[in-house]
MIMI-445564 format. One record per residue (C-alpha): z, x, y; residue in one letter. Coordinates in steps of 0.25 Angstrom, whole numbers, padded with zeros to 4 digits, always signed. Layout:
ZXYa;...
This chain:
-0042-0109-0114x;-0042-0096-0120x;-0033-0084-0118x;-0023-0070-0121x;-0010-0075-0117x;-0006-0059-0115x;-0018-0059-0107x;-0014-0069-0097x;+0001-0063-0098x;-0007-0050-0092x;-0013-0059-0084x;+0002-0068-0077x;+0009-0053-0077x;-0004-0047-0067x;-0003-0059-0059x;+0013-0059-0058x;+0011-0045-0052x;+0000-0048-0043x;+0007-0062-0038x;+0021-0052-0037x;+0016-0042-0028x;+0010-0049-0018x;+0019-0060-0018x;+0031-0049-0016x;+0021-0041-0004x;+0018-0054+0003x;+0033-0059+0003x;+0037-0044+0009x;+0026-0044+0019x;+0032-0058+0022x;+0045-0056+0023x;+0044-0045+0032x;+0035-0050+0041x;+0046-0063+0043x;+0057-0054+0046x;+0049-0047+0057x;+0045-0060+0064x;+0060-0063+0063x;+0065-0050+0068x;+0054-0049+0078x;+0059-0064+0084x;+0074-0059+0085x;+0069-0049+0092x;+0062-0054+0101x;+0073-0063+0104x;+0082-0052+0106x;+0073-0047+0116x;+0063-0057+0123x;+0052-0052+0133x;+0053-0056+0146x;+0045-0068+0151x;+0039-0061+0163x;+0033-0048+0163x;+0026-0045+0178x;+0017-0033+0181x;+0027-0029+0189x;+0038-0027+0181x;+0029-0020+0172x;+0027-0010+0183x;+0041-0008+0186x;+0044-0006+0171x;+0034+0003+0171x;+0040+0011+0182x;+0053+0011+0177x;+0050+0017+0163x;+0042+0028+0170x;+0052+0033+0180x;+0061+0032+0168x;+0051+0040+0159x;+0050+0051+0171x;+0065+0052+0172x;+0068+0054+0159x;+0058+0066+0157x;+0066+0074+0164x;+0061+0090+0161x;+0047+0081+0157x;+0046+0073+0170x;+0033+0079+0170x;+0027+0077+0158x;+0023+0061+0162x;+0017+0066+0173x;+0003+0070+0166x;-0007+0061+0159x;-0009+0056+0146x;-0022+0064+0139x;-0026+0063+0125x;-0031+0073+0115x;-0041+0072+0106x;-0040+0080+0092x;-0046+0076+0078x;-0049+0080+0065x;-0059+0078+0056x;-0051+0064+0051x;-0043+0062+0064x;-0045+0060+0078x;-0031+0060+0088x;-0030+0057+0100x;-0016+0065+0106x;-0009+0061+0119x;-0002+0070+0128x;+0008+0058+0129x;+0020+0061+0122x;+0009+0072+0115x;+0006+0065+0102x;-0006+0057+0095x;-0012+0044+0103x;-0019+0039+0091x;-0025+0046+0078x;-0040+0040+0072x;-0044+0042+0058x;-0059+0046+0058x;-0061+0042+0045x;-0055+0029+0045x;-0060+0016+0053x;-0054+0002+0056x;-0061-0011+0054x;-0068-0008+0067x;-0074+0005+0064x;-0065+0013+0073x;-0056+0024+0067x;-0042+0019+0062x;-0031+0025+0073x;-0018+0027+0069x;-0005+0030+0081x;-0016+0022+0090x;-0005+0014+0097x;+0004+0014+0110x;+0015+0013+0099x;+0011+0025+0091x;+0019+0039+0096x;+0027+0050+0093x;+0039+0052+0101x;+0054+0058+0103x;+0063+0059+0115x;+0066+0072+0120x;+0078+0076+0131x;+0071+0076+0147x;+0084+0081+0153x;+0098+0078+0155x;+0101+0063+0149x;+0085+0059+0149x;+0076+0060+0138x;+0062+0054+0137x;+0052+0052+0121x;+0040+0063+0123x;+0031+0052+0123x;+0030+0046+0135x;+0027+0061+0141x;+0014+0069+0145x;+0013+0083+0137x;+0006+0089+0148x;+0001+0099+0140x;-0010+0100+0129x;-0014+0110+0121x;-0025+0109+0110x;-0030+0118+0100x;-0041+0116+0090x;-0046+0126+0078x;-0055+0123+0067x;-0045+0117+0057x;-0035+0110+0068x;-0032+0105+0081x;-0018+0109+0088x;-0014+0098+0100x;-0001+0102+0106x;+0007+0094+0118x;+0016+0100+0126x;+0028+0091+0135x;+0031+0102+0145x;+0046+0102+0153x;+0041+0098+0171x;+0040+0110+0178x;+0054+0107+0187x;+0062+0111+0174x;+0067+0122+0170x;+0066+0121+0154x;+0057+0124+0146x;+0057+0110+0135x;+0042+0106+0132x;+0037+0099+0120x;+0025+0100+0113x;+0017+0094+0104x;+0008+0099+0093x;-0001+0093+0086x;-0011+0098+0074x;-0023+0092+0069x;-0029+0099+0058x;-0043+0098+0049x;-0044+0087+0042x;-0029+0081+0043x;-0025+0070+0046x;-0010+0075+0048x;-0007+0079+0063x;+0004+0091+0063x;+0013+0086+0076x;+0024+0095+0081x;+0034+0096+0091x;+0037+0106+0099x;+0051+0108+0109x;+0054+0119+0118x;+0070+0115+0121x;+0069+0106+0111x;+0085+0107+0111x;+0085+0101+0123x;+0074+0091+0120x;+0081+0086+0109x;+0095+0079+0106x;+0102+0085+0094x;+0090+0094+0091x;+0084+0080+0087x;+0069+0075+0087x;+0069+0059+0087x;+0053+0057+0084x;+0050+0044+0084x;+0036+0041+0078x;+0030+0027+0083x;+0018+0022+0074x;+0009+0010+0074x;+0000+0007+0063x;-0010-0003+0067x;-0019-0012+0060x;-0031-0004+0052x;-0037-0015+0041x;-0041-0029+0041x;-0027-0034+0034x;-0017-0031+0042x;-0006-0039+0034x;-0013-0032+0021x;-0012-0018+0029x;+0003-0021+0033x;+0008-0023+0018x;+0002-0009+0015x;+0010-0001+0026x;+0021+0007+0023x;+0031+0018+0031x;+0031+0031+0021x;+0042+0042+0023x;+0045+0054+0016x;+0061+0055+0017x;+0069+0066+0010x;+0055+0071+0001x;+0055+0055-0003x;+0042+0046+0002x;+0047+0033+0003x;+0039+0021+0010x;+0042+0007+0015x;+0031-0006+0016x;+0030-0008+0030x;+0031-0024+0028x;+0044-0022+0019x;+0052-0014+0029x;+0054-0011+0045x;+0062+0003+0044x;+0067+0016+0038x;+0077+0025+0039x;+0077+0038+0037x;+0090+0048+0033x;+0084+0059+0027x;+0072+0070+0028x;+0059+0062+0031x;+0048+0072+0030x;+0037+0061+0035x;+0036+0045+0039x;+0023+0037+0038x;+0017+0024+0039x;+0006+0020+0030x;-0004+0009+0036x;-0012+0007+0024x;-0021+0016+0025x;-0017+0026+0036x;-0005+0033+0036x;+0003+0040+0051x;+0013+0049+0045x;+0025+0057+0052x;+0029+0070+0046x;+0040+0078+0051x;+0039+0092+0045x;+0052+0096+0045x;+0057+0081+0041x;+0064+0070+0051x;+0078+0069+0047x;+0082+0056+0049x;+0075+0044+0056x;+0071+0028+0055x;+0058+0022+0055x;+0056+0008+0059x;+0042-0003+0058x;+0037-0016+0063x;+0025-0024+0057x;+0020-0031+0069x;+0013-0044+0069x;-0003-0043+0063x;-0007-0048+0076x;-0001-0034+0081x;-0013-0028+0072x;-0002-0017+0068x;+0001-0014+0055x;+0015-0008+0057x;+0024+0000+0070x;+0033+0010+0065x;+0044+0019+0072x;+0050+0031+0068x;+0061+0038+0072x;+0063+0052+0065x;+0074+0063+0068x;+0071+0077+0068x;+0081+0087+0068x;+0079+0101+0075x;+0085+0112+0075x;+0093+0117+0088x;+0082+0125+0094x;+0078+0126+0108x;+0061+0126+0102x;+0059+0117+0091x;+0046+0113+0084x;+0046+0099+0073x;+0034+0098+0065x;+0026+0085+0061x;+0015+0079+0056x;+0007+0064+0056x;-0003+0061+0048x;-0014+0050+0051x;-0022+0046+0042x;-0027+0037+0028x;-0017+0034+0018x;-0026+0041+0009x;-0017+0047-0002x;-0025+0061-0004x;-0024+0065+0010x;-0009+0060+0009x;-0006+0067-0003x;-0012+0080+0002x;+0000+0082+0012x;+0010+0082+0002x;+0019+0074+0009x;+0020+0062-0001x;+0011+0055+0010x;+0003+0051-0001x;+0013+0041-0006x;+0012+0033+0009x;-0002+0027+0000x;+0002+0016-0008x;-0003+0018-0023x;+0009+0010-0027x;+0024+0010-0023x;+0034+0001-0026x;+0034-0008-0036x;+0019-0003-0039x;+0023+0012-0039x;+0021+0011-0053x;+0006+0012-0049x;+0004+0024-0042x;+0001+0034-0052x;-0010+0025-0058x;-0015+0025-0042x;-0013+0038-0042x;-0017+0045-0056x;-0027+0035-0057x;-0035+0025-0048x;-0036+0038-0037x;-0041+0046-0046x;-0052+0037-0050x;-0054+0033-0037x;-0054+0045-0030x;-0064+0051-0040x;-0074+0037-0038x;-0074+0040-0025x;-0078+0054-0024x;-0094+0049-0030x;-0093+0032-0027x;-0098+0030-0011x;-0093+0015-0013x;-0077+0010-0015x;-0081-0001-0022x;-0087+0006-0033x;-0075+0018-0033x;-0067+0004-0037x;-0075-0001-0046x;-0077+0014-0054x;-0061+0014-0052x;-0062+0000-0058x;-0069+0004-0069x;-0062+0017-0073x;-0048+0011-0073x;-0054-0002-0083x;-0059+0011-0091x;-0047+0016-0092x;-0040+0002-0097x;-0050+0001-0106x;-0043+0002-0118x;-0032-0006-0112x;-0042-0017-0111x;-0048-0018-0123x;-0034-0017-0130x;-0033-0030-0121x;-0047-0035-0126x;-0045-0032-0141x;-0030-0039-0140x;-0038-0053-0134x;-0049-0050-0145x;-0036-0051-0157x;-0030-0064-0149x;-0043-0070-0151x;-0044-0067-0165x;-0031-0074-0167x;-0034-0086-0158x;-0036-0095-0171x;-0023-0091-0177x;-0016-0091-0164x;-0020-0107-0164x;-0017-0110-0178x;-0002-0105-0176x;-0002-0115-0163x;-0007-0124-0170x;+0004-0122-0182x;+0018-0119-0172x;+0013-0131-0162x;+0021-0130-0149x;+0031-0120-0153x;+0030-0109-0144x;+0040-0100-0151x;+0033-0101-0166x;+0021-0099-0159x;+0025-0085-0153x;+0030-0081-0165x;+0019-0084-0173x;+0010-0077-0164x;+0016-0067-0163x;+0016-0064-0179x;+0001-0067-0180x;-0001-0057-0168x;+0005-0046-0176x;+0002-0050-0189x;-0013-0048-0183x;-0010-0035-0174x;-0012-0041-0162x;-0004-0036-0149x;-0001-0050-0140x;+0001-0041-0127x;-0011-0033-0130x;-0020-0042-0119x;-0008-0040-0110x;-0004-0025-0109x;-0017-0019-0106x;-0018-0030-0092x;-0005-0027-0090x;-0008-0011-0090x;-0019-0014-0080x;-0010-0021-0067x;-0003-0006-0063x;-0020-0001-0061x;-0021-0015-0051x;-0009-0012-0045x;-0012+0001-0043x;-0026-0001-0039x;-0020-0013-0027x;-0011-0001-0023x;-0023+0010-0023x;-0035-0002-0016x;-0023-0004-0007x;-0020+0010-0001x;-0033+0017-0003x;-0038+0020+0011x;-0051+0024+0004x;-0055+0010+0001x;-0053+0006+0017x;-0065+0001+0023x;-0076+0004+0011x;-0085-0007+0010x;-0089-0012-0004x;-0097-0026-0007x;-0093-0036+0001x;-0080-0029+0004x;-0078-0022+0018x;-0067-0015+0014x;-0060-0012+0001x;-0047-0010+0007x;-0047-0023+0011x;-0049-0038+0005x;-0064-0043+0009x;-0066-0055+0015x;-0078-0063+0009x;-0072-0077+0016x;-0063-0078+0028x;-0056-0090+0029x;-0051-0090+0043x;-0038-0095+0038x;-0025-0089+0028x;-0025-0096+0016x;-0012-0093+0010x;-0011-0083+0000x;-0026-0080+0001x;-0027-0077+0016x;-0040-0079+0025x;-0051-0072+0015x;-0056-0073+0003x;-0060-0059-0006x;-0074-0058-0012x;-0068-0046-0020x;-0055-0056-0022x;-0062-0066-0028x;-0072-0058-0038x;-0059-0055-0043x;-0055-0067-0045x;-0066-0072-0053x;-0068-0060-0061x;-0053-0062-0064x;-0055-0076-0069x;-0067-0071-0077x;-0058-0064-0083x;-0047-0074-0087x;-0059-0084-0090x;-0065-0072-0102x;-0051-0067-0106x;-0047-0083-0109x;-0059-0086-0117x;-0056-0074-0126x;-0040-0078-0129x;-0032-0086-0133x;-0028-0100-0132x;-0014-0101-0124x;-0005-0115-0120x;+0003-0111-0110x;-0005-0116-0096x;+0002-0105-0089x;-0005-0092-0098x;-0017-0101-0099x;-0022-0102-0085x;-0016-0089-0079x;-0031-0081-0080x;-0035-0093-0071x;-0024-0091-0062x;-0023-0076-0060x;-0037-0075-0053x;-0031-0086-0043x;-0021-0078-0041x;-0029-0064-0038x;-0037-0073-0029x;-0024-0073-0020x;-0020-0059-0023x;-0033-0053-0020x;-0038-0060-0009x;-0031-0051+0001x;-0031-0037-0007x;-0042-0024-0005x;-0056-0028-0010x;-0054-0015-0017x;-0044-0020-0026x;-0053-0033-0030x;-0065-0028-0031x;-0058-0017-0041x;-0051-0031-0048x;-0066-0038-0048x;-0072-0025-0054x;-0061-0024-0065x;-0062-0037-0068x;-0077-0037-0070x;-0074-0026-0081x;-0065-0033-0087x;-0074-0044-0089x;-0085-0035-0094x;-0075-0027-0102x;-0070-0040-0106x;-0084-0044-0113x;-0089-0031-0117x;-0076-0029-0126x;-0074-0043-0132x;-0089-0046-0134x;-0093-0033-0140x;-0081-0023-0144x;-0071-0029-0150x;-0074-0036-0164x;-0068-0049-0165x;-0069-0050-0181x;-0063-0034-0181x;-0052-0040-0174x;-0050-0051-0184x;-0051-0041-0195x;-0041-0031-0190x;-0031-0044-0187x;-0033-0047-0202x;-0031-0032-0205x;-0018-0034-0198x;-0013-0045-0204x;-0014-0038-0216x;-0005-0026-0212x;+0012-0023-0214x;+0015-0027-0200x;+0030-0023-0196x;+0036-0029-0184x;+0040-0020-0172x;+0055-0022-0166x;+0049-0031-0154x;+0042-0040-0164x;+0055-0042-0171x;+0063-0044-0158x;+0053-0054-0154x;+0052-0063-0166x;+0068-0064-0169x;+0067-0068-0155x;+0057-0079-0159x;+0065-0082-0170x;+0078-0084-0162x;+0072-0093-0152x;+0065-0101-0163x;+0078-0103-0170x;+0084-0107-0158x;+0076-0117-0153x;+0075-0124-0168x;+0090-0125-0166x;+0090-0130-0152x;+0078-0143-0158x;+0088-0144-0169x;+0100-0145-0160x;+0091-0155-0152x;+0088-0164-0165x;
């Protein structure tokens, strides 16, 4: 069999990263979802639920909490007496509806955006999902604004906005004059929501002058692989000027002792941010992952301090955005919401500006002219193999040499038999007695894995791409599925991916072209690793963005054309030849690496004569 060995040595380090990743990933996700069976189980020992639960006690639990809820009202007492209504105000990209509940959001739609079942994606849509903060009722008694009725309701709408406000009024018995209120700003096409609070005797309301806002958030399933929608949740936060974030699988808490100007959670593809205008200044946020079953993604609570001044009036400013985890529309509020999108943080960070100076540029630019995804990724595909170009063909033109010098590589075999040592030493003299750079078939591949990385970061996070049909796929965010097992096979899962297996095979195409035109090589492991690695893709691939392997079958299909078209017809073999023969003939001098490298040789080859003679 025939092959580059620096090709394959491409080949071992592309795997090893691939292999590296997802291993570490799926060990994190793991391990986090052990310790929270384990936590959950102690607790629920600590505190087990009772083994009768009657209607009747029901009712009197009932009764209880809402003479308890009346009493602590105090000045309020009245506010729970009036019913719940909802307000209706949208935009032209949202819709929300408002209660007079606790005067906040009941649940916020996304008109441009639908869920598997062609209804909008809600966001906040959930029991769970609040605003709140306790406030003082009266002497010894204080009660959290959202389990009361702001009985009154203002609305005012203009051409460019629409102005909500909710007002807590003090019952008519007392003799203050506390009342709350609640603003809300909806403007033209926003999808932030300006929120603030308004106190009259808020030096009253209020212990030490301090707000305790505690802001409640659910994000429920949106896309058909929850587990695959999990790993790509994070809680973002802004702290002291600094964006910071945490992967929801790898931590449960954060703690905040500085400035936060804002705190979000990124679902994905939908982001619910919190900002506070004029900062938090101290707070905690903690988050459960509850079971898939639950078909929730993640349940986050935040409790955030806000400092006042000593004022009898007070007025604290916020603002919640809802919507897309679109970068553009992030960026334009110049809040660094932008960096919430994952174009490549951590150990990939190293892949952003290519994400950002590059594929969304391109991209962004195909998609102003192209109606279909599917061809913005294969005119992305393209471009960026353009761009490599030279790269690849400095690859080609180093295989070309290799296998000019194939004959003389056999003969030194043939003359050094089985020692390894003399054989590397002679090979490396011919390669530069002929001019020939052994890594040159190995560099450009290796120049290529930050553009996959940073194209699984961008397929991964590009909101763009959810739910765009193309082919056979249903949507490019997510794998396709051309057979459904009905079972998990291990490390494959309960599908199998069209898109995943013309990768594959164009892969091995590959390995099966680039082999016939090296090369002959011993070692078993180099020699069957290009049959190995698209095994190994098969398994990676199978549960990834159909975007990110249909771009892989598209580049490969180039490379196999580029693959043709360069060795059949561009570059001249008997050229070759003559210019290795050229070489041969030239003063060569020896860089300081060469020198290094071939005492070494010497040094081990010296050495293990002495240790057979010692043996003798």
């Amino acid at each position: 069999m025939k092959f580059d060995k620096n090709t394959v040595i491409g080949f071992v380090v592309l795997a090893a990263l691939f292999i590296g990743y997802f291993i570490y990933t799926s060990k994190e996700q793991a391990a986090y979802m052990k310790k929270k069976a384990i936590d959950d189980s102690i607790e629920n020992a600590k505190h087990p639920k009772p083994r009768f639960d009657t209607l009747t006690s029901k009712t009197d639990s009932l009764k209880i909490d809402s003479l308890k809820r009346m009493n602590n009202e105090g000045i309020f007492k009245t506010a729970g007496s009036d019913s719940e209504k909802q307000i209706i105000a949208e935009n032209e990209l949202l819709k929300i509806a408002f209660t007079n509940k606790g005067g906040q959001p009941q649940w916020v739609e996304l008109k441009k955006f639908k869920n598997q079942d062609s209804t909008l994606v809600r966001l906040a849509a959930t029991d769970f999902d609040k605003l709140d903060y306790s406030i003082n009722t009266g002497p010894n008694s204080s009660a959290p604004v959202s389990d009361m009725i702001f009985s009154r309701i203002d609305s005012v709408k203009t051409p460019d906005s629409t102005v909500i406000s909710f007002t807590l009024l003090a019952n008519d018995s007392s003799t203050s004059a506390e009342s709350i209120t609640h603003r809300f700003v909806l403007k033209k096409n926003d999808y932030m929501i300006g929120f603030t609070i308004q106190m009259n005797g808020a030096d009253k309301l209020l212990t030490q002058n301090t707000l305790n806002l505690r802001w409640q958030y659910k994000a429920v399933q949106q896309e058909s692989d929850i587990a695959f929608e999990k790993q790509n949740t994070q809680i973002g936060y802004s702290m002291n000027g600094d964006f910071d974030y945490h992967t929801a699988i790898k931590k449960s808490n954060e703690e905040f002792d500085k400035p936060v100007q804002w705190i979000g959670v990124r679902q994905r593809f939908f982001n619910t941010i919190l900002v506070a205008k004029n900062d938090f200044a101290s707070g905690k946020m903690e988050w459960t992952l509850p079971p898939d079953s639950a078909k929730t993604i993640l349940q986050s609570t935040a409790n955030m301090q806000i400092k006042l001044p000593p004022f009898v009036n007070a007025e604290v400013p916020f603002s919640i955005f809802y919507g897309p985890a679109d970068y553009h529309i992030l960026k334009k509020y110049d809040m660094k919401f932008e960096k919430l999108i994952n174009l490549g943080q951590g150990l990939y960070a190293f892949v952003r500006p290519v994400n950002r100076f590059l594929i969304m540029p391109i991209f962004d630019f195909m998609e102003g002219f192209v109606g279909s995804y599917g061809l913005v990724i294969a005119l992305l595909t393209i471009i960026i193999r353009l761009l490599i170009s030279p790269l690849t063909y400095t690859s080609y033109l180093s295989g070309a040499k290799m296998k000019v010098l194939r004959p003389e590589i056999a003969a030194l075999k043939a003359r050094v038999g089985g020692d390894q040592q003399q054989m590397q030493m002679e090979q490396m003299k011919l390669f530069r007695e002929a001019g020939v750079n052994p890594l040159g078939g190995c560099i450009p591949a290796l120049l290529q894995i930050p553009i996959f990385f940073a194209l699984y970061s961008f397929f991964n996070s590009s909101v763009a791409l959810r739910g765009e049909s193309f082919l056979w796929a249903k949507d490019l965010s997510a794998y396709d599925v051309f057979i459904n097992f009905g079972f998990k096979i291990p490390l494959l899962g309960s599908h199998l991916s069209l898109f995943t297996i013309t990768a594959v095979v164009t892969s091995f195409l590959i390995s099966l072209y680039s082999m016939s035109m090296t090369p002959d090589q011993s070692n078993p492991v180099l020699k069957y690793m290009p049959y190995i690695f698209p095994v190994f893709l098969l398994f990676i691939f199978n549960n990834l963005p159909s975007a990110l392997t249909w771009y892989y079958t598209v580049s490969n299909l180039i490379t196999l054309a580029i693959q043709f078209v360069i060795l059949r017809y561009i570059i001249d073999h008997d050229k070759i030849l003559a210019n290795i023969e050229a070489n041969r003939k030239k003063p060569k001098t020896k860089s300081k690496w060469q020198e290094r490298f071939e005492q070494m040789q010497e040094q081990q080859k010296r050495l293990k004569q002495a240790q057979q003679k010692g043996k003798k």
